[in-house]
LUMTOR-965141 format. One record per residue (C-alpha): x, z, y. Coordinates in steps of 0.1 Angstrom, whole numbers, plus 5000, padded with zeros to 4 digits. Layout:
// LUMTOR-965141
XZY
...
***
This chain:
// LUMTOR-965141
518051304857
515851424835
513651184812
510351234792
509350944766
505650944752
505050884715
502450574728
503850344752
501050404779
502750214812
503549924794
499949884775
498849974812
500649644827
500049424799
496349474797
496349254831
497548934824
496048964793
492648964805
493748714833
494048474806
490548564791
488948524824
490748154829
489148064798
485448214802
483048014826
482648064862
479748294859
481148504832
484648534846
483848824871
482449014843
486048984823
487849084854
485349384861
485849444826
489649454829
489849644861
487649934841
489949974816
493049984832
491550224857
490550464831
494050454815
495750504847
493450764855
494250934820
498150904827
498051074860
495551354844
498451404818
501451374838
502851754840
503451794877
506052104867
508651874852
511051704873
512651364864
510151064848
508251064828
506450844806
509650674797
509950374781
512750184779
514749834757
517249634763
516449304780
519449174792
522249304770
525349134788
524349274823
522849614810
519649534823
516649684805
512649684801
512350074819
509750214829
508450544845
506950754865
507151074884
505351274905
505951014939
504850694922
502150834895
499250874919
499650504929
498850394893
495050514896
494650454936
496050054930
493550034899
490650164920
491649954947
491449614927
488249724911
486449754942
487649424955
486749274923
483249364928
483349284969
484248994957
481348944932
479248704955
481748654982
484048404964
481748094952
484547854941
487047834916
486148174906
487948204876
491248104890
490448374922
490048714895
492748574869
495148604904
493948934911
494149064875
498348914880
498549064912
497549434899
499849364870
502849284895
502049604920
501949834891
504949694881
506749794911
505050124911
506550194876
510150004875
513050244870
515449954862
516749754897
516149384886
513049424863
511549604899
513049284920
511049084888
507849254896
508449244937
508548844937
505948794917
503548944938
504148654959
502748404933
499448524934
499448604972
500348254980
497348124963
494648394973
495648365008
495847955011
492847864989
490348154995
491648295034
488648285058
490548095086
491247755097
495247835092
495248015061
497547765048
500047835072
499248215066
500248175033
503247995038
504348255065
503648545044
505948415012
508648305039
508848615055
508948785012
511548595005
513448695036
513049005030
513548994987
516548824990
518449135008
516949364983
518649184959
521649144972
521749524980
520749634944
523549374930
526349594956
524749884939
525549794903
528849654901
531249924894
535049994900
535349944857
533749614860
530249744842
527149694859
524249944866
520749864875
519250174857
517950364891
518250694871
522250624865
522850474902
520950814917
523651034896
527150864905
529251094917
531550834937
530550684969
529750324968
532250154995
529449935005
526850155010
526050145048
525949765042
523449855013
521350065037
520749835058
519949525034
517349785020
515749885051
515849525064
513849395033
511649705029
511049705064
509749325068
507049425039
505949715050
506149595077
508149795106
508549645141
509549425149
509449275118
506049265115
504848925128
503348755093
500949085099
498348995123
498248655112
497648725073
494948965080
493248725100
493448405082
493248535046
489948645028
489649005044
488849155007
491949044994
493949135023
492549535019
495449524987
498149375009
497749625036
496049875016
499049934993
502349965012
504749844988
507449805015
506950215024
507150314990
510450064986
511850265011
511450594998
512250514968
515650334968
516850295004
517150645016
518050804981
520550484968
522450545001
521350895013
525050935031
524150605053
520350745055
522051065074
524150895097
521350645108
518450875108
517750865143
517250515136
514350555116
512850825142
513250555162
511550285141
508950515133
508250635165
507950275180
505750175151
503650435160
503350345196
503350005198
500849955165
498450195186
498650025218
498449645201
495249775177
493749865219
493949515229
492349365202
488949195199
488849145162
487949405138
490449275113
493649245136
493049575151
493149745114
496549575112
498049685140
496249995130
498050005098
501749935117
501050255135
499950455104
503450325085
505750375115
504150755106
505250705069
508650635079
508850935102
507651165074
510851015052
513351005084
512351425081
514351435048
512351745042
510151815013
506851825037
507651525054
507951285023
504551525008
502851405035
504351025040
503550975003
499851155011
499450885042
500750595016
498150734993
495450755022
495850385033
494450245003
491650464999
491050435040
492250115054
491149915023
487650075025
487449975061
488749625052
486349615024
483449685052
484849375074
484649155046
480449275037
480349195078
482048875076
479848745048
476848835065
478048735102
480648455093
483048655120
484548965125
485148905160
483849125192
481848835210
479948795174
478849115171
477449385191
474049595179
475349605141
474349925138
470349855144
470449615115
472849775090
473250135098
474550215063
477549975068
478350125103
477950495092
480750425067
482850225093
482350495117
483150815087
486450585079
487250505114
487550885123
488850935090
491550705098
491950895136
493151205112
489951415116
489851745101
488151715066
488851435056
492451325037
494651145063
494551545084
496751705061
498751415057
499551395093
499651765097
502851775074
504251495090
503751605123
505351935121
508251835098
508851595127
508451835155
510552105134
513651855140
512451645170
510151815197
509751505215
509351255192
506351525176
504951535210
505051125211
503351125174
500651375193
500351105217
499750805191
496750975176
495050985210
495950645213
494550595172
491450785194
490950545217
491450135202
488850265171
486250415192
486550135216
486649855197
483850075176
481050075207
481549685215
481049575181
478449805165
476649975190
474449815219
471949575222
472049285193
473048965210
472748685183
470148625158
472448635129
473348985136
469949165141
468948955107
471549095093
470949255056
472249595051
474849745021
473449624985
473549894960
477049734947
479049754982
477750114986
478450214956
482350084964
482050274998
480650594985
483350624962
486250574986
484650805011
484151064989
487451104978
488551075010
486351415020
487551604987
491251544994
490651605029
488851945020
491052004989
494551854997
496452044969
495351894943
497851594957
500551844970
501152014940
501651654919
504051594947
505551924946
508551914918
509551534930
509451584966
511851854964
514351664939
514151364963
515751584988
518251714969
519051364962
520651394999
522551644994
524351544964
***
């Protein structure tokens, strides 16, 4: 495995700069707090963005190495790096959490400096676990995302049980942490009694660990329950109801559980991955399904993007049940799609909530007479998020799709099937709440996008057209990685 060290230590400047400026914006006042967090967000976006502009997509192994000792007795180290599956997350998590920071600019009226020093700590912890090459410094980063979490969703969550949201959400975590752990512990102890948590060493052993269908299915148990798979994907509807529907476009935005799973489960125990793989099909192709048909049923804008967003990652996990390089181009293309596309349409429900006070069905109806601007976007997003030619979630879904049909006519045909279902709960749900007469006061009142909240939209729908109309300039970053991660399997 092949490593590449910088002369400046970019990722970890990159995750430091957060907490940082969390602790700057703590200390500012209420009013000036945003600013700091704004400031912050800026920075680390520009820095990310420079890193991926630099990475050298020809190269195979990581890059952007760094890497010291931490725990000297247990040979656990500070190591970072990226390749070419984790570095466009760095820039799409960093333009998430800006645009939430500034949805959130008016939204969140109390304790505001305690609200954007959490989000500053959570973008520190996800970029953590985008760039952790060493087993317990990723399991570091992992649970500490639930710190943050457990305050954004209790204190600032839009429902009447966002406490018991909260407490569900870091329950379910810890379920699903503990497992990881446990597997990545299997993984390092060694027949010589030495330990390995360096994920570059444990993806180069030439011996079979004797645990390692046990390890599989610790890894795809925890994975699964964040990303989350069904049936293990209860805390889901509940969370994106309850909590502050701004903050929740990170959590379902950014599929850490997915990109857990393609990461270490399948290539830390690629023998158990082979002789399980029609369990994944299977997982993936229920996700599919079942999130479809739940997102038809629903009559609230924010539980039917869940369930939308269980379909969309039982897709993910068909595209890295292909084991083929197109399948993981275009599950890692989805990943990347979902925060661009499902926290943009997130991002919208929260503008309508604050304006509304609901983002339920009965509440709305005639949104589009009174803000147009807000429902063109929904409406570009929605069918962006059907897989319409054009725009960025098409070629995703095209490489899944065939890799999937290559292997599995059925189970293609079945994925054919979901997106008419993806069809029908948007464009349904889309006519009931949008279009029609107005039938409250609140609604036909109702102010349209500020400069600010289009200005956030614009940007996520345009790159949502240019990667739709130009989807190479993804697949060739994924290009050298993609096809090491399948020869992974075949070691």
């Amino acid at each position: 495995m092949e490593l590449h060290s910088m002369d400046f230590s970019w990722l970890s400047t990159l995750i430091l700069l957060l907490p940082l400026g969390a602790v700057v914006t703590l200390l500012l006042s209420e009013q000036h707090a945003r600013w700091s967090a704004l400031a912050t967000n800026l920075v680390v976006l520009i820095l990310s963005l420079g890193i991926a502009f630099n990475f050298d997509p020809q190269l195979s192994g990581f890059q952007y190495v760094e890497k010291s000792e931490w725990i000297r007795s247990l040979n656990i180290n500070f190591f970072l790096g990226v390749d070419g599956l984790s570095v466009l997350f760095l820039p799409a998590t960093a333009l998430l959490f800006t645009a939430v920071t500034l949805a959130s600019w008016n939204s969140i009226q109390k304790l505001r400096r305690i609200y954007f020093s959490l989000i500053l700590l959570l973008e520190c912890t996800i970029l953590g676990v985008f760039t952790s090459l060493d087993t317990m410094f990723f399991i570091l980063f992992w649970e500490s995302t639930l710190i943050p979490l457990y305050f954004l969703i209790s204190l600032w969550g839009v429902g009447a049980n966002r406490r018991h949201a909260a407490t569900k959400y870091v329950l379910f975590m810890m379920a699903g942490g503990i497992p990881i752990m446990f597997a990545f512990i299997l993984l390092a102890i060694q027949a010589d009694g030495n330990y390995i948590f360096d994920y570059t060493q444990l993806l180069t052993l030439k011996e079979a660990n004797p645990y390692e269908t046990v390890i599989f299915f610790l890894l795809l148990f925890g994975f699964g329950i964040k990303t989350p798979l069904f049936p293990l994907h209860t805390w889901l509807p509940l969370v994106s109801q309850e909590g502050h529907p701004v903050m929740i476009a990170t959590v379902i935005g950014l599929k850490l559980g997915a990109y857990g799973l393609l990461r270490f489960a399948v290539p830390l125990a690629p023998t158990a991955a082979e002789t399980f793989q029609g369990l994944l099909i299977a997982l993936g192709i229920i996700g599919v399904i079942y999130g479809a048909v739940a997102a038809l049923n629903q009559t609230n804008l924010r539980r039917m993007l869940a369930f939308s967003s269980l379909s969309h990652a039982g897709m993910i996990l068909l595209g890295i049940a292909t084991f083929s390089q197109a399948g993981i181009q275009g599950a890692v293309f989805q990943l990347l799609n979902l925060s661009l596309i499902v926290g943009g349409l997130f991002l919208l429900t929260g503008f309508l909530h604050q304006r509304i006070g609901s983002n339920d069905i009965i509440s709305l109806g005639g949104v589009a007479k009174s803000m147009p601007l807000l429902s063109a976007f929904f409406f570009f997003l929605g069918l962006a998020n059907m897989g319409i030619p054009a725009t960025s979630v098409f070629p995703a879904e095209l490489l899944i799709t065939l890799s999937v049909l290559d292997q599995y006519t059925g189970v293609g045909l079945a994925i054919l099937f979901g997106i008419i279902l993806t069809a029908a709960y948007f464009l349904n749900i889309y006519r009931k709440a949008f279009l029609g007469e107005c039938r409250h006061s609140i609604v036909a009142n109702a102010i349209d996008l500020k400069a600010r909240e289009k200005l956030i939209i614009m940007t996520l729908s345009l790159l949502v057209l240019v990667f739709g109309l130009y989807p190479q300039v993804i697949l060739d970053t994924l290009s050298v990685s993609s096809t090491a991660w399948v020869e992974l399997l075949k070691r």
